[in-house]
C-alpha positions as CSV (number, residue, x, y, z in Angstrom):
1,X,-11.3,-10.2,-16.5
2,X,-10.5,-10.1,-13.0
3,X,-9.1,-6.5,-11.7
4,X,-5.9,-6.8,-9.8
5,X,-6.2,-5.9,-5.9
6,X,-4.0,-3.1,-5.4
7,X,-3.1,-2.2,-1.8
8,X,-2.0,1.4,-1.5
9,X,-0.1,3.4,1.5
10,X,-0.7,6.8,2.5
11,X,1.9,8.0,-0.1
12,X,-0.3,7.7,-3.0
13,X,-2.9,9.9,-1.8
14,X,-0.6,12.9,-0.7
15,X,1.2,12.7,-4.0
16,X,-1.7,13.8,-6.0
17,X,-0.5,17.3,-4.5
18,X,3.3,16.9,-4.9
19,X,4.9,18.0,-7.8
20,X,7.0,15.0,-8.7
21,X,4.2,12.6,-8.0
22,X,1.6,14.6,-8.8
23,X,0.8,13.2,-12.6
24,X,1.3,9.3,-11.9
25,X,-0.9,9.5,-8.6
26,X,-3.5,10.9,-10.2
27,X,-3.1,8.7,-13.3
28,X,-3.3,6.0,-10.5
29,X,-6.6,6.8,-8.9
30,X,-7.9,7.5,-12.4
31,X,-6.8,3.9,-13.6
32,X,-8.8,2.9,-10.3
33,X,-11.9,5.3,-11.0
34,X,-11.8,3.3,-14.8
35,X,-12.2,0.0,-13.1
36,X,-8.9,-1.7,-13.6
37,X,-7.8,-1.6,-9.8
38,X,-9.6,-2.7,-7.1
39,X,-8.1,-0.2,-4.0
40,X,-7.4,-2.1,-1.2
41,X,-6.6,-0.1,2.1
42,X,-5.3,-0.9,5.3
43,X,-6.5,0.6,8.8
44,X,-3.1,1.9,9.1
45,X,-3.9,3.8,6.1
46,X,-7.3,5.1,7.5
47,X,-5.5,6.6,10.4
48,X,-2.6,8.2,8.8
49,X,-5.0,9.8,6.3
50,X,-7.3,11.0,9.6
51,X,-4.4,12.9,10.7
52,X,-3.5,14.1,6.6
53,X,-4.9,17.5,4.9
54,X,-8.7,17.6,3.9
55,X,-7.2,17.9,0.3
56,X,-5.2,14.8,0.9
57,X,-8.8,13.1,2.7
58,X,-11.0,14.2,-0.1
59,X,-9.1,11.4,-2.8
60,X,-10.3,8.4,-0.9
61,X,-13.7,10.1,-0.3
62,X,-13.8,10.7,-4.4
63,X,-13.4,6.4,-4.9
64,X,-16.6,4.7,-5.3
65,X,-17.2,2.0,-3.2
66,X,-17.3,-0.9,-5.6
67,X,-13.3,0.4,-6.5
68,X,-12.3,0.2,-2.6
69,X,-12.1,-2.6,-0.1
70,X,-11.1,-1.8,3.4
71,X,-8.3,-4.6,4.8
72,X,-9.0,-4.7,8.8
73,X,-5.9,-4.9,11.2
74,X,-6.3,-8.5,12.9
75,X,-4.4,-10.1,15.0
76,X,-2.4,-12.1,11.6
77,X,-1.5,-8.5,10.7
78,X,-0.1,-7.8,14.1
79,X,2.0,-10.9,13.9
80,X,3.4,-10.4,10.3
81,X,4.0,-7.1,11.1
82,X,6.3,-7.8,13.7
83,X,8.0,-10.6,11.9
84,X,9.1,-8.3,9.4
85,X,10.9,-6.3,12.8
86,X,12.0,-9.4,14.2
87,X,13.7,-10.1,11.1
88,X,15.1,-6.6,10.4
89,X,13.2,-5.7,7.5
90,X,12.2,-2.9,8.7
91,X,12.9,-1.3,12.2
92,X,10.7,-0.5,15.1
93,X,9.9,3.3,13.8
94,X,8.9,2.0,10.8
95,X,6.2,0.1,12.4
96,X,3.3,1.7,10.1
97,X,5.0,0.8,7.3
98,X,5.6,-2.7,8.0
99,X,1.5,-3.2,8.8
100,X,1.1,-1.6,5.3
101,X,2.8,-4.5,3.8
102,X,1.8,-6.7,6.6
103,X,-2.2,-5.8,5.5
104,X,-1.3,-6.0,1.9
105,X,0.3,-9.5,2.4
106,X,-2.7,-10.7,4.4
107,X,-5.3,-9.7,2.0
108,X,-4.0,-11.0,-0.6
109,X,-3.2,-8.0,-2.8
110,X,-1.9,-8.6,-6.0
111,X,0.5,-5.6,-5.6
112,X,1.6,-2.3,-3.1
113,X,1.6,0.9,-4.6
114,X,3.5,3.4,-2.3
115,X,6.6,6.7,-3.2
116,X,7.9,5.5,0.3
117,X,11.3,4.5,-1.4
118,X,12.9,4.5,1.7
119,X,11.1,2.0,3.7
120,X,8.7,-0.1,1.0
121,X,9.7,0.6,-2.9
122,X,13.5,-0.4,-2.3
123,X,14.9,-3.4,-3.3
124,X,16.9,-5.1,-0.3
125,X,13.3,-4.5,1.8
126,X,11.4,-6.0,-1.2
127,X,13.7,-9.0,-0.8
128,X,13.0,-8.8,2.8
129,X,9.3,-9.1,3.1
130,X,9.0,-11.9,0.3
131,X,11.8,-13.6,2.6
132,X,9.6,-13.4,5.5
133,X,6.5,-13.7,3.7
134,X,7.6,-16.7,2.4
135,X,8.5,-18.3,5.4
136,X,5.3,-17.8,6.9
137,X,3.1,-19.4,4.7
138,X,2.1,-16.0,2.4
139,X,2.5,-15.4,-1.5
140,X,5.9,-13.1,-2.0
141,X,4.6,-9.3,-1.9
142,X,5.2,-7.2,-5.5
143,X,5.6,-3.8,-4.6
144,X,6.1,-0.9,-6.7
145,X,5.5,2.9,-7.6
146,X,2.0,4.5,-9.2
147,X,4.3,5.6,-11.8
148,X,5.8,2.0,-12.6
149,X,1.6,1.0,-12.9
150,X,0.2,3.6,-14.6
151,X,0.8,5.0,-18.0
152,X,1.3,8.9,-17.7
């Protein structure tokens, strides 16, 4: 059976030390550690978690390498990034957040897993980036929260 290819934002990791995310996170990286998702992460990812706590580091350094693929910014990326701006999706200071889906979108994930409800997990900017994805040529994004994935 082939594991879905779950791209995940920044979110995920720091909510293994948040009280309201804490138990779905970690049910989410353990659902990964079990074999059932294949983590997919973005460079945008990578940087924001350079910059995060060495708690919030040390979850991404605990995945074994056969449960994590690494999705490399391109120059595709860049451009579906910035059609999700152009179109409104998101705005300009949410740039990040648009390459998330943007990497996601690109590498074919199967699904996003992020707690950014403002920017990603809400329904009119779901609609939006299947909208665009659509019109440029990519499979409509699913996006969702760990805790709507994972049984906890």
């Amino acid at each position: 059976m082939r594991r879905l290819r779950v791209y995940v934002d920044t979110s995920v990791f720091g909510g293994c030390f948040d009280e309201e995310f804490q138990a779905a996170s970690r049910a989410f990286f353990e659902a990964v550690a079990a074999g059932r998702f294949l983590l997919l992460i973005g460079e945008v990812t990578g940087r924001e978690l350079a910059i995060a706590p060495e708690r919030v580091r040390g979850v991404l350094a605990e995945i074994r390498a056969e449960n994590l693929e690494n999705v490399a910014s391109s120059e595709e990326v860049a451009r579906l990034r910035d059609a999700y701006i152009a179109a409104s999706v998101l705005g300009p200071a949410s740039r990040d957040d648009a390459e998330h889906v943007a990497s996601a979108s690109v590498a074919g994930a199967d699904l996003v897993v992020s707690w950014n409800f403002k920017h990603i997990v809400h329904f009119e900017k779901i609609a939006g980036f299947q909208a665009v994805n659509m019109l440029h040529g990519y499979n409509p994004i699913r996006i969702y929260s760990p805790r709507e994935v994972v049984e906890i």
